[in-house]
C-alpha positions, 0 to 999 in steps of 0.5 A: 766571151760569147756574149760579145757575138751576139751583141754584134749579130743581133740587130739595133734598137731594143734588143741591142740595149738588152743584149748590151746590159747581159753584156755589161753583166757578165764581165764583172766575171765575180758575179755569175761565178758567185750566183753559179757557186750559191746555186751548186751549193743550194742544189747540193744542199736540196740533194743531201736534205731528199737523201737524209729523206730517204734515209730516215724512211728506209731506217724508219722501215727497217726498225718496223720490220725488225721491231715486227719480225724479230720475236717470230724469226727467234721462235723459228730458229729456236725450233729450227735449233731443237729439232736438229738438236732432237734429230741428232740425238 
């Protein structure tokens, strides 16, 4: 309970009105265990939408590169096979 130390070591007037409503806040001890919770969650929620992000850009790349070099990697195994077939015989 920290927020009871520095309602007795601020000063009176204003800022012990303000520091007396925090206080007021934070010992219905639900309420920032709930607020904690929705923004972990939110935060979670944000992380896994920026790593479907990504996901989808590195898939998106990858299907390219494959779509792109797939036709010229069979050209070269395919010589690569004849001429070792053609040196073996």
């Amino acid at each position: 309970m920290q927020w009871k130390k520095i309602v007795s070591h601020h000063g009176e007037g204003k800022h012990q009105k303000a520091n007396h409503f925090k206080v007021l806040i934070f010992k219905n001890s639900k309420l920032p265990r709930l607020l904690g919770g929705v923004i972990i969650i939110l935060i979670l929620v944000h992380i896994w939408f920026l790593v479907l992000e990504v996901l989808n850009f590195i898939m998106r790349i990858m299907y390219y590169v494959l779509c792109c070099f797939i036709p010229v990697a069979r050209r070269y195994i395919f010589f690569i096979l004849t001429s070792e077939k053609i040196r073996m015989a």
